[in-house]
C-alpha positions in Angstrom: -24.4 0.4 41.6 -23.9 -3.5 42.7 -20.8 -5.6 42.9 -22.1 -9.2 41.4 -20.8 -12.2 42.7 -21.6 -15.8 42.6 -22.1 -18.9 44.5 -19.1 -21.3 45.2 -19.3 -25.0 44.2 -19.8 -25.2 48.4 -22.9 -22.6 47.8 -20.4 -19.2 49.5 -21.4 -16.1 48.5 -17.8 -15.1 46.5 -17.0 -12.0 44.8 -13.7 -11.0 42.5 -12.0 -7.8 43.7 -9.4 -5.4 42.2 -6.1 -4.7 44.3 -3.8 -1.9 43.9 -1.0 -1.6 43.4 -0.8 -4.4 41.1 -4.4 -4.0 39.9 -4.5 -8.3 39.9 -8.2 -9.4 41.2 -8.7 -11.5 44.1 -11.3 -13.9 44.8 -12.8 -13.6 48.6 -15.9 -15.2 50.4 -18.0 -12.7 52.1 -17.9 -13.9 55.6 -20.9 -12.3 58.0 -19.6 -14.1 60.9 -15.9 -12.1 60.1 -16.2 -8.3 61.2 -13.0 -7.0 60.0 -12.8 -5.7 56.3 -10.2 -8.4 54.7 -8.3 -11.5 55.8 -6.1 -13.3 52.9 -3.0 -15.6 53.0 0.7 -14.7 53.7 1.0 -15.9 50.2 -1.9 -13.6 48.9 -0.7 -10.8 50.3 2.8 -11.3 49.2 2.2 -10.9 45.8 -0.2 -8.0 45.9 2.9 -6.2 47.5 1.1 -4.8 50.5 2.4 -3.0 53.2 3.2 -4.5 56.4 1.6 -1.9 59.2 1.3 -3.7 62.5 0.6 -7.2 64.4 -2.7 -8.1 66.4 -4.4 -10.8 68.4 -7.3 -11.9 66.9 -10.4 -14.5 68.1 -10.9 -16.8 65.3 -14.7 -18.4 64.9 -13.8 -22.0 66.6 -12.5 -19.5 69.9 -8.5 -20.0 69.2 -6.5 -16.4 69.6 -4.1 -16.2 67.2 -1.3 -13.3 66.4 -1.8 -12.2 62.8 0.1 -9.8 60.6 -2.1 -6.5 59.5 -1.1 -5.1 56.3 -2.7 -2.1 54.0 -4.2 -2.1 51.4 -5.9 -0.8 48.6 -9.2 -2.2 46.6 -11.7 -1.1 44.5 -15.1 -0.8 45.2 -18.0 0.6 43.8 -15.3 2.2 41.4 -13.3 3.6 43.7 -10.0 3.3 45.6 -10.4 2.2 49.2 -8.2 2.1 52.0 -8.5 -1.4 53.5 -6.7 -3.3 56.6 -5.9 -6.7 55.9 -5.5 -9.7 58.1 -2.7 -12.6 57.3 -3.7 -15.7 58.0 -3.2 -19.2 56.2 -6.9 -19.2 55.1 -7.2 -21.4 51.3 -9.4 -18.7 50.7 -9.7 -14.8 50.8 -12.8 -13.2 53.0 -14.7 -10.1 52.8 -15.9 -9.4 56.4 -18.8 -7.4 57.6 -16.7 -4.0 58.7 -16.5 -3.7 54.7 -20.6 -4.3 54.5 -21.5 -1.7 56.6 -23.9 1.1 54.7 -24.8 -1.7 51.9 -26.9 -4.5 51.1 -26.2 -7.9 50.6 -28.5 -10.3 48.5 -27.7 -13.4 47.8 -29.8 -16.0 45.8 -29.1 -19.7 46.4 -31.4 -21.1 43.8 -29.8 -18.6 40.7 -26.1 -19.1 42.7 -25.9 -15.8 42.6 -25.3 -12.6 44.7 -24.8 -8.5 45.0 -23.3 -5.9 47.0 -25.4 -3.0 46.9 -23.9 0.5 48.3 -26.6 2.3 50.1 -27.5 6.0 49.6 -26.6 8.2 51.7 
């Protein structure tokens, strides 16, 4: 089973997820340089209705610490509900992160601007 995604006019790797509860899809870049499992906007996260569980500091990739809402949510993947911890920050764009990665593949092919998720076996 694979999770297809393509490449963004800017040649990211972006896939389309399913949120619950609203079941809307969200568009995220998967980010290997981000280790968490999601960061969206404020915004975002509003409207998906997710809840609220804490507040963190967090190094972001140009070395600035910032204090960021954490929320919970849930997503689907690989047809399944899954648990997920979301950051907030003012990002135009959603990202996957690599904490979400572990125990699959990722393939991505810049000449067919495309790419997959593959879930390993086990």
């Amino acid at each position: 089973m694979a999770i297809q995604g393509k490449l963004s006019a800017k040649g990211e790797p972006v896939v389309v997820l399913q949120a619950f509860p609203t079941k809307r899809k969200i568009s995220v870049i998967i980010d290997t340089g981000f280790s968490g499992e999601l960061c969206l906007s404020p915004s975002i996260i509003r409207r998906l209705g997710f809840e609220r569980v804490g507040r963190e500091a967090y190094v972001l990739a140009d070395g600035q610490i910032v204090r960021a809402d954490i929320y919970k949510a849930e997503i689907l993947w690989f047809n399944h509900r899954r648990s997920v911890e979301v950051i907030a920050l003012d990002n135009p764009q959603g990202l996957l992160g690599t904490q979400l990665l572990r125990e699959c593949t990722l393939t991505v092919h810049f000449r067919k601007r495309k790419g997959s998720i593959n879930q390993e076996r086990r």
